[in-house]
C-alpha positions as CSV (number, residue, x, y, z in Angstrom):
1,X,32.3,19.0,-8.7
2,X,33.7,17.1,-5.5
3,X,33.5,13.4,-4.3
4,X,31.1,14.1,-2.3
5,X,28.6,15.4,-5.1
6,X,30.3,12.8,-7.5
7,X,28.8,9.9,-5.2
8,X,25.6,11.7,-5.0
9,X,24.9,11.8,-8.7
10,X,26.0,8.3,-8.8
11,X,23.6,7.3,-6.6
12,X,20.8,9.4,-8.2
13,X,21.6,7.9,-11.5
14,X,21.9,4.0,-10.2
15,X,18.8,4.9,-8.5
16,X,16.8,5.9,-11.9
17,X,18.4,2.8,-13.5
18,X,17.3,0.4,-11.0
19,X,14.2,1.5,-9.8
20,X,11.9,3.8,-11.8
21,X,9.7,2.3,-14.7
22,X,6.8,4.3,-16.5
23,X,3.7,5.0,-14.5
24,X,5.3,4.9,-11.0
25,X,4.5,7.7,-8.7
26,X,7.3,8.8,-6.8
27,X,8.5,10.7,-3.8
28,X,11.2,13.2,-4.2
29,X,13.2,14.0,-1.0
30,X,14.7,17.1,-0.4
31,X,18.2,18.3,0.3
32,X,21.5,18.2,-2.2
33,X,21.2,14.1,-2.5
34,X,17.5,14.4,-3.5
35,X,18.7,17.5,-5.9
36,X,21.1,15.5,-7.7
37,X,18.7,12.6,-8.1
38,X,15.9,15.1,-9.4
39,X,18.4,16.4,-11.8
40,X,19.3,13.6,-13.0
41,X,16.1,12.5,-13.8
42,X,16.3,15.4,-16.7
43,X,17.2,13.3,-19.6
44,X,15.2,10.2,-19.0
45,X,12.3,12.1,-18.4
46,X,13.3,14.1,-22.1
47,X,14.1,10.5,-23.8
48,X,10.1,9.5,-22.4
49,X,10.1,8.2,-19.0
50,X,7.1,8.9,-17.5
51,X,6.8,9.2,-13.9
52,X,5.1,11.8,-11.4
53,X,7.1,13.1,-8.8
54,X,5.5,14.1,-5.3
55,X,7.8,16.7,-3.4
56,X,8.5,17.1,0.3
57,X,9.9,20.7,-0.4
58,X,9.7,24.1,-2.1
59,X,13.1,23.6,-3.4
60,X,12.7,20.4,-4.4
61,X,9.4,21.5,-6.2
62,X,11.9,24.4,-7.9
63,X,14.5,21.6,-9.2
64,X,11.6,19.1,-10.9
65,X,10.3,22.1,-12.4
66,X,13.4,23.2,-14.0
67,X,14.3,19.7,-15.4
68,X,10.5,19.1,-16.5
69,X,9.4,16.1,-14.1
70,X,5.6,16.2,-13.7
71,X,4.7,16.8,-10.2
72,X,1.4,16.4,-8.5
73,X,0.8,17.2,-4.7
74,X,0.6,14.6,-2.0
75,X,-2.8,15.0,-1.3
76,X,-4.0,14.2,-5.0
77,X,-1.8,10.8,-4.8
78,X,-3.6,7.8,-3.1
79,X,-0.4,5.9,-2.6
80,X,3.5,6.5,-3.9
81,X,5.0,3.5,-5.4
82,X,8.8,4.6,-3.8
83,X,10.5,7.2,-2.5
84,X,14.2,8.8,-3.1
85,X,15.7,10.5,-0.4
86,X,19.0,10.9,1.1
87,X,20.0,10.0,4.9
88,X,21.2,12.7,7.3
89,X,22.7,10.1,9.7
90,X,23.5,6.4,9.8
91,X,24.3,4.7,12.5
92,X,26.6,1.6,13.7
93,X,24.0,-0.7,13.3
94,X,23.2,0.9,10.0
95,X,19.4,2.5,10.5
96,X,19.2,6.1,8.3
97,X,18.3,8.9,10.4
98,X,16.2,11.6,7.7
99,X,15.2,15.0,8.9
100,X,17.6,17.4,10.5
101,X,17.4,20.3,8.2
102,X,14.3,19.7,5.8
103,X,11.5,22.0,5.5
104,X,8.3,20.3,4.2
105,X,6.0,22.3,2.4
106,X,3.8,19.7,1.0
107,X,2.4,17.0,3.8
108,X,-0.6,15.1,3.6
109,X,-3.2,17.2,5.6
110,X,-5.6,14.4,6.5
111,X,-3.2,12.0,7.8
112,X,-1.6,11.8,11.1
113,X,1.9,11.4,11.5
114,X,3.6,8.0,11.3
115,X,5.0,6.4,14.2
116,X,8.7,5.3,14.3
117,X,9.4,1.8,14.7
C-alpha cells in the first residue's frame, strides 16, 4: 500500500471514530477515498455498529456489500444524517470540488438538483 492510500484509510478510519454512532443513516461517496472508508467500516460494523449506508455508485454498492454494511436506496431515506466522501479538487481558498469522475447510479428521482452556492 502507498501514502497516498495510507492517508486515505486514515481518514476513513478517523472518520468512523469521530463521526458515526448507531442509527445514523449515511451517505457513502464513491471513488478509492470513499472505498477505503467503506472498507473500513468492516469491523465496526462486525463488532455491532449499526448504521445504513446510502450509495452514490454501483461500485460503491459492490464494496458495502462485500464488507456487510446495510444499504438502503436513496429514495427509501427521508433524510441522511452525514455523508463521507472524498474531494477531487481543493482550492487556494480551501472549497472541495467533488465530481470529476463519479458515475451515480442511485439519485433521488423526485428531487431536483441542488444549486451551488
Amino acid at each position: 500500500m502507498g501514502d497516498q492510500d495510507d492517508a486515505k484509510r486514515a481518514a476513513g478510519e478517523r472518520a468512523i471514530a469521530e463521526y458515526l454512532a448507531d442509527g445514523l443513516r449515511v451517505g457513502l461517496g464513491s471513488g478509492t477515498t470513499s472505498h477505503w472508508f467503506v472498507r473500513s467500516l468492516a469491523q465496526p460494523v462486525r463488532d455491532g455498529l449499526d448504521i445504513v449506508g446510502v450509495v452514490t455508485s454501483t461500485s460503491t454498492l459492490d464494496v458495502a456489500t462485500e464488507v456487510g454494511v446495510r444499504v438502503a436506496d436513496l429514495n427509501e431515506v427521508p433524510e441522511l444524517d452525514i455523508t463521507i466522501d472524498g474531494a477531487d479538487e481543493i482550492d487556494p481558498s480551501g472549497n472541495m470540488i467533488k465530481g470529476a469522475a463519479a458515475r451515480p447510479c442511485c439519485g433521488r428521482k423526485s428531487s431536483p438538483p441542488r444549486q451551488r452556492r
